[in-house]
Structure formats: structure tokens, C-alpha cells
NUSE-363452 format. One line per 10 residues: number of its first residue (from 1); their letters; for each residue y, z, x of N, C-alpha, C, O, CB. Coordinates in pm, whole numbers, plus 50000, padded with zeros to 5 digits. Glycine has a CB too. Example, Ala and Ser with C-alpha at 12.3 -4.5 7.8 and 13.67 -1.06 7.14 Angstrom:
% NUSE-363452
1 = as = 49431 50780 51319 49550 50780 51230 49670 50780 51320 49668 50846 51424 49553 50905 51131; 49775 50708 51285 49894 50714 51367 50003 50787 51290 50114 50804 51341 49940 50572 51408
This chain:
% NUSE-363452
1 = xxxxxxxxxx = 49882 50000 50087 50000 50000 50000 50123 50000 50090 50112 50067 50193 50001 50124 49902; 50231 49939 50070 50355 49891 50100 50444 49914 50077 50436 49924 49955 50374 49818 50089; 50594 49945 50116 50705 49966 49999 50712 49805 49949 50782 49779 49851 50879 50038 50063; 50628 49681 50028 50698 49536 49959 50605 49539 49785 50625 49442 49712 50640 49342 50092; 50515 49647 49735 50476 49648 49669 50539 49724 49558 50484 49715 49448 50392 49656 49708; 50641 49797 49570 50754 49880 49499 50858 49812 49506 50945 49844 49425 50787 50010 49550; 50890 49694 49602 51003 49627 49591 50981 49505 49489 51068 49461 49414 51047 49586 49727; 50856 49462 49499 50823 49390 49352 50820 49404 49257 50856 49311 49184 50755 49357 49324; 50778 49517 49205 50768 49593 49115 50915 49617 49018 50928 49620 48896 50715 49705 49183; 51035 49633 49153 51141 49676 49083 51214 49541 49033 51269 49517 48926 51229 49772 49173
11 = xxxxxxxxxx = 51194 49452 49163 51234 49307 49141 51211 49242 48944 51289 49191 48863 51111 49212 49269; 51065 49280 48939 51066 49228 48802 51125 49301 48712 51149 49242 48606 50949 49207 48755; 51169 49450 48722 51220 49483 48630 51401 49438 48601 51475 49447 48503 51180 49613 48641; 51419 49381 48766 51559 49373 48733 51531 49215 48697 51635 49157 48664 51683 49419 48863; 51414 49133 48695 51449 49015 48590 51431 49068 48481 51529 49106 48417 51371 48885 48590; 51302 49086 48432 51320 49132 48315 51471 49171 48277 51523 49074 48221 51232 49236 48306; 51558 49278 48288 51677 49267 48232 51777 49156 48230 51871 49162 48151 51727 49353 48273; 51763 49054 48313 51826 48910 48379 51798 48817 48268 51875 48723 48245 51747 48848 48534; 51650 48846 48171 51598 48778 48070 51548 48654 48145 51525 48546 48091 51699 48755 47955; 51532 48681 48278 51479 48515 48377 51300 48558 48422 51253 48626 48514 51616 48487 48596
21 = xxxxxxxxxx = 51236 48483 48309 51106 48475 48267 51002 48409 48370 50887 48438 48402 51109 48402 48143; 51078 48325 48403 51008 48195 48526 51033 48283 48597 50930 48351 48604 51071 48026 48575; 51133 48341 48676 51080 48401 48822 51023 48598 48819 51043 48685 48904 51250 48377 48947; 50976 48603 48730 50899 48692 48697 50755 48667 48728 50670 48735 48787 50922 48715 48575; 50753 48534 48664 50590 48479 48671 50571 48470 48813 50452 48464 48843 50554 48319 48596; 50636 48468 48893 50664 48402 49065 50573 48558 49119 50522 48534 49228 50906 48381 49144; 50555 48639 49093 50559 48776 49102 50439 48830 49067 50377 48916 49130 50657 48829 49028; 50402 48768 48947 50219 48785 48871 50123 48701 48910 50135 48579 48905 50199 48755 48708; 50008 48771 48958 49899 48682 48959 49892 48549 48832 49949 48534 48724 49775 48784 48947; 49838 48504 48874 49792 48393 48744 49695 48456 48657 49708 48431 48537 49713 48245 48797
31 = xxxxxxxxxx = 49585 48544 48696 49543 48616 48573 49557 48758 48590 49468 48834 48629 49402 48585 48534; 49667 48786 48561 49737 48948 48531 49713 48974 48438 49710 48895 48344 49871 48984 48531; 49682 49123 48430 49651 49161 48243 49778 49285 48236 49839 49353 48318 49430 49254 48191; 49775 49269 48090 49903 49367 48056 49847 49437 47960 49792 49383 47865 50047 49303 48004; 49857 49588 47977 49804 49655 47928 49951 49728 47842 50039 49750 47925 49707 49721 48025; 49984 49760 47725 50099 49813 47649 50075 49904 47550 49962 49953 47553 50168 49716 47591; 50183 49959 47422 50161 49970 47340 50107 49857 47233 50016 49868 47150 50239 50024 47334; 50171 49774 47256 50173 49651 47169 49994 49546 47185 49947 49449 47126 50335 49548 47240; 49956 49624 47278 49793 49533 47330 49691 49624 47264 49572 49611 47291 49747 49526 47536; 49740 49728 47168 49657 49792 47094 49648 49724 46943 49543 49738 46880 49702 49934 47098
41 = xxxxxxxxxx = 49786 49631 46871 49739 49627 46799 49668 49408 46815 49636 49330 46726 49845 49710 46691; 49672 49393 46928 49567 49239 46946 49474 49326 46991 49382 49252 47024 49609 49087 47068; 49438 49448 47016 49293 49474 47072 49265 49436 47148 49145 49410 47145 49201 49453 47026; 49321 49407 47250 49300 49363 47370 49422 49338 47447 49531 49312 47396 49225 49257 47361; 49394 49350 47605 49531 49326 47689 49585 49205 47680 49526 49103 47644 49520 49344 47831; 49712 49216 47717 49746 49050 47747 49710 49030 47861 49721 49106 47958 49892 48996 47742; 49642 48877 47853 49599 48811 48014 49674 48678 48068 49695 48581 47995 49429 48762 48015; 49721 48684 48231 49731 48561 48226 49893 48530 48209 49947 48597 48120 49638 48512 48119; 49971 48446 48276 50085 48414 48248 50129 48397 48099 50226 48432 48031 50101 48313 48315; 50034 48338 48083 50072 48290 47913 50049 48419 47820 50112 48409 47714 49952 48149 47845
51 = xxxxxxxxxx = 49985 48523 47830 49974 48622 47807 50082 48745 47828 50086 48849 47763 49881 48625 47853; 50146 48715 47909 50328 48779 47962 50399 48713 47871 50489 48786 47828 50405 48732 48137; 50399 48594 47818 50491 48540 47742 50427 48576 47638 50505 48650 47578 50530 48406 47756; 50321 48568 47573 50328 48599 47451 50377 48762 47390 50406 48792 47275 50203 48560 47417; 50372 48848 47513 50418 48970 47489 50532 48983 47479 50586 49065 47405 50388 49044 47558; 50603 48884 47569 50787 48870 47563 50781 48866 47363 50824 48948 47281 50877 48650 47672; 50717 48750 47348 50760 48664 47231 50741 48793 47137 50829 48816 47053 50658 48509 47193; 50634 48876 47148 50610 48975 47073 50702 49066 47034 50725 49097 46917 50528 49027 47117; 50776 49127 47164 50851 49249 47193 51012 49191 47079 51093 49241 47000 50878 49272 47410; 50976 49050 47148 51156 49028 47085 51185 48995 46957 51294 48979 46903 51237 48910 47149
61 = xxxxxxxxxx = 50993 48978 46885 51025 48971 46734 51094 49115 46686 51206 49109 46633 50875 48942 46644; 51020 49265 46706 51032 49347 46700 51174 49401 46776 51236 49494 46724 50923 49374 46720; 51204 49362 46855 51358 49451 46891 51448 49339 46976 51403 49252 47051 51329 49620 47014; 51622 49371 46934 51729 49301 46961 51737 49295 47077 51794 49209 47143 51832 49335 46914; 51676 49395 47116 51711 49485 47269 51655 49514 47323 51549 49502 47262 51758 49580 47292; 51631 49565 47440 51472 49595 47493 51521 49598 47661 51504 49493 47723 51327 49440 47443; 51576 49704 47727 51631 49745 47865 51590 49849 47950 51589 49968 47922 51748 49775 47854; 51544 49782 48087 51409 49867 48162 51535 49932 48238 51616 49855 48289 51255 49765 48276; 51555 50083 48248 51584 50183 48399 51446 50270 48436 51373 50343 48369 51730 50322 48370; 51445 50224 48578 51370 50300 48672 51428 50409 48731 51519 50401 48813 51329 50226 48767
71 = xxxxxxxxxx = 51367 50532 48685 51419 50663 48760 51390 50694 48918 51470 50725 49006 51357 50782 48684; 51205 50669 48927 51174 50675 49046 50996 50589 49086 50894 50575 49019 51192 50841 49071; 51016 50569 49155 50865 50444 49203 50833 50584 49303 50912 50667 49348 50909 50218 49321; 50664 50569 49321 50605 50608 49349 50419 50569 49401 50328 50590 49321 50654 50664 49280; 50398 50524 49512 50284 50478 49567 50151 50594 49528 50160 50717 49533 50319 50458 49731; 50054 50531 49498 49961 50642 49452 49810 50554 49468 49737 50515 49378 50002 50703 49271; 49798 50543 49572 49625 50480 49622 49622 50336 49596 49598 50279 49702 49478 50548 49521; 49634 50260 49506 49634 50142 49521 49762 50050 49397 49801 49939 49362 49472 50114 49509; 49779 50185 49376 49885 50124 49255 50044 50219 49341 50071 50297 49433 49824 50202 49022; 50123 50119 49198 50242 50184 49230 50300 50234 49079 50324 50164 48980 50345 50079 49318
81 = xxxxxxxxxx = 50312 50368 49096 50381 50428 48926 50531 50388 48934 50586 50368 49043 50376 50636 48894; 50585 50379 48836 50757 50376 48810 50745 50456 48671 50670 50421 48580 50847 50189 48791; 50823 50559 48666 50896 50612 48586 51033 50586 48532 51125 50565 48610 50891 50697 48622; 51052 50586 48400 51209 50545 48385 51201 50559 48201 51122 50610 48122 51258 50346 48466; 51316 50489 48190 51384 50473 48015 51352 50307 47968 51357 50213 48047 51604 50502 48009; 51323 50298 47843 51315 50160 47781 51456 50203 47673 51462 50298 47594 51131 50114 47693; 51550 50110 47698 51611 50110 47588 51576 50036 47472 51522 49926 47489 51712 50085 47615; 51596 50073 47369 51541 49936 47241 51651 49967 47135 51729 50062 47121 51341 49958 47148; 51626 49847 47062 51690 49878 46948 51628 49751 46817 51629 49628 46816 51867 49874 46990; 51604 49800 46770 51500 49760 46637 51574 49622 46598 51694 49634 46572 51499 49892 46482
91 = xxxxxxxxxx = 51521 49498 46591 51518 49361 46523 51609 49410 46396 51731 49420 46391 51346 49295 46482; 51493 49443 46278 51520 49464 46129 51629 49571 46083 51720 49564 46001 51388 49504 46066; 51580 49687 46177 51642 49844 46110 51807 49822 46224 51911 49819 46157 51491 50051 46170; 51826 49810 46367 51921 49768 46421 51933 49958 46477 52033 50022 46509 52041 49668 46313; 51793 49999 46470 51802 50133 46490 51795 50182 46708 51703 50161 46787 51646 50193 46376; 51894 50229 46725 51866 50222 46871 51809 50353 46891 51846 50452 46828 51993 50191 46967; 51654 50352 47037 51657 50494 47089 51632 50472 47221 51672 50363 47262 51556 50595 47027; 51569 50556 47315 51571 50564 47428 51403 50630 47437 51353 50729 47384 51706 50643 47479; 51362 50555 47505 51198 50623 47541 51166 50621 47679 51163 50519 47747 51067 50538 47472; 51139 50747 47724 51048 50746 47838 50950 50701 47833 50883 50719 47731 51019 50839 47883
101 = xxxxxxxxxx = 50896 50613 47951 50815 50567 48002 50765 50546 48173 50833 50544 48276 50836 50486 47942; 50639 50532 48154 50581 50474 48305 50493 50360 48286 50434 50313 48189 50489 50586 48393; 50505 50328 48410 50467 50189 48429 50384 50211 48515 50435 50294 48589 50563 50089 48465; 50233 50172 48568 50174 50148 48628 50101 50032 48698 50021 49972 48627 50149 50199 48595; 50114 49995 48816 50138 49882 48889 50018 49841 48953 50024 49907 49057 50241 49899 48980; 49882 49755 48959 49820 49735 49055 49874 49598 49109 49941 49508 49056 49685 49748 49025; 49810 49617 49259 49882 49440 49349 49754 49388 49378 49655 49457 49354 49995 49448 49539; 49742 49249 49439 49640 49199 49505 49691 49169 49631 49812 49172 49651 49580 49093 49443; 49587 49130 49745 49628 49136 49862 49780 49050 49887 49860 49097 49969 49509 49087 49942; 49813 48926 49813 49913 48833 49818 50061 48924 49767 50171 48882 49805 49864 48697 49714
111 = xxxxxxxxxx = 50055 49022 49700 50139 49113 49708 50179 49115 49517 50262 49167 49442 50267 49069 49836; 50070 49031 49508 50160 48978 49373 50046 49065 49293 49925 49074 49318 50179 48770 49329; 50153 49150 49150 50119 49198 49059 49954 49171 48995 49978 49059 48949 50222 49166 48991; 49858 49186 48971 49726 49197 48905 49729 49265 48760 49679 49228 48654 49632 49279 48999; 49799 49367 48789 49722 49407 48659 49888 49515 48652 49951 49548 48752 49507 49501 48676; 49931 49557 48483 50044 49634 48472 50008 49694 48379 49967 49616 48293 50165 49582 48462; 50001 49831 48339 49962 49907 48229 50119 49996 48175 50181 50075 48246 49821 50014 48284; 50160 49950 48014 50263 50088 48032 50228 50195 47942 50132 50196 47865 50425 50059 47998; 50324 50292 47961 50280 50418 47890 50392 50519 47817 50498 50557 47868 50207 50500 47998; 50349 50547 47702 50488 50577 47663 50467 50761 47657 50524 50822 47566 50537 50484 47490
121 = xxxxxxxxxx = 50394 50828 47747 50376 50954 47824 50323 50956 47969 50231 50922 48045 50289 51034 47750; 50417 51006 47960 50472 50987 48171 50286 51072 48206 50196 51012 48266 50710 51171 48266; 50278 51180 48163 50121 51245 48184 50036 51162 48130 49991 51268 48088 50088 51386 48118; 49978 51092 48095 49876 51004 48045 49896 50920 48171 49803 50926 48251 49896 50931 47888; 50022 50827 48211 49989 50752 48309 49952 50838 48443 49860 50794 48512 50097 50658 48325; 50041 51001 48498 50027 51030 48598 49821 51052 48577 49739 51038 48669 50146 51156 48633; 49801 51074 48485 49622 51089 48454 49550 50951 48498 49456 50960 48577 49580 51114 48263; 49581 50848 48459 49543 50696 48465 49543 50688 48626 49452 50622 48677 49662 50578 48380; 49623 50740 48698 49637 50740 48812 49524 50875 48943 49509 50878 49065 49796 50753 48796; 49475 50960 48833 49426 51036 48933 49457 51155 48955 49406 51242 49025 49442 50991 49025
131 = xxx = 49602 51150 48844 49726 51279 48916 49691 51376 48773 49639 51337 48669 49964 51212 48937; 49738 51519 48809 49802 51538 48675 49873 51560 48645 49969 51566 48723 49786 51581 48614; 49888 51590 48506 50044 51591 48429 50154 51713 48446 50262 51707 48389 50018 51591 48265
């Protein structure tokens, strides 16, 4: 593990807020799985570039808004955790809140993202990881 593996990590989150989709993908394996709230109700992760986009497409039916801060990254055996805030604010209701979250990061040797799980309890992911809460 690397800090160039926390510097990726953060990289996508500051596209993600950039809303620049293509060089996000620059960043993911070609078959990355995304593990979310939202991959509970397809029952399954998203896989796969096209699988990142369909989660975009997902997230933005459901909210206007949707803004990643990272509090703090953290290396932990083969992954990398990030802790931080999702801002949102609801499509329909136009209702805004603020949720903690973590993010959990695996890489492959090329440096590029494999696999991303998030979590909307910081202890469940520090658990996913090995740690506890």
C-alpha cells in the first residue's frame, strides 16, 4: 500500500464533485464493483464501468445534489478507508441533509481502483476492514 493509492482515491472524489465522469473511469479497473446503499435494492453490486454509470444515473434520479467531503484517508492492509460527509438533497422532496460516511477502497497492482464499498456507519466499515468500531 502507497499514499499513490489515497491520492487516487481522493482524486476521484474531487471528480466526482467536478461531475467529470470520463476521468473517473481513468482511475477504475474495467471490472470494478461498487458496493452501496443503493446495490441493495438491484441485489447486487454494481460491476464494471458501465456499472459506475449506471449508479451515477441512479443517484441523480434520486437527489439534486449529491457532494463528497473527505475528513480523513486512512491505509489499512490492502485497502484504503476515507471517512467524510455526503451532502444530498432530495430530487422530489428538495429536502437537504448531511450523512456520514466511509468509503472503502481496494486497488490492483496498476494502482487503479478494483473494488469500492460505501457505508453509511463509519463502524460497520471500520469492521469490513478488520478494525473496530
Amino acid at each position: 500500500m502507497s499514499q499513490e493509492q489515497i491520492d487516487v482515491l481522493c482524486t476521484v472524489f474531487e471528480l466526482w464533485n467536478a461531475d467529470d465522469y470520463d476521468a473517473i473511469l481513468e482511475h477504475l479497473d474495467p471490472a470494478v464493483q461498487l458496493e452501496s446503499p443503493l446495490s441493495s435494492v438491484a441485489g447486487e453490486p454494481y460491476r464494471g464501468h458501465a456499472g459506475i454509470m449506471d449508479w451515477r444515473r441512479d443517484l441523480y434520479e434520486q437527489f439534486a445534489e449529491w457532494r463528497l467531503t473527505v475528513d480523513s484517508f486512512r491505509e489499512v492492509g490492502n485497502a484504503v478507508i476515507a471517512v467524510g460527509h455526503i451532502a444530498l438533497r432530495g430530487r422530489s422532496s428538495g429536502v437537504s441533509f448531511d450523512q456520514r460516511t466511509a468509503w472503502v477502497a481496494d486497488f490492483g497492482a496498476d494502482h487503479r481502483m478494483t473494488r469500492l464499498r460505501v457505508f453509511l456507519e463509519v463502524d460497520a466499515a471500520l469492521e469490513a476492514v478488520g478494525l473496530a468500531g
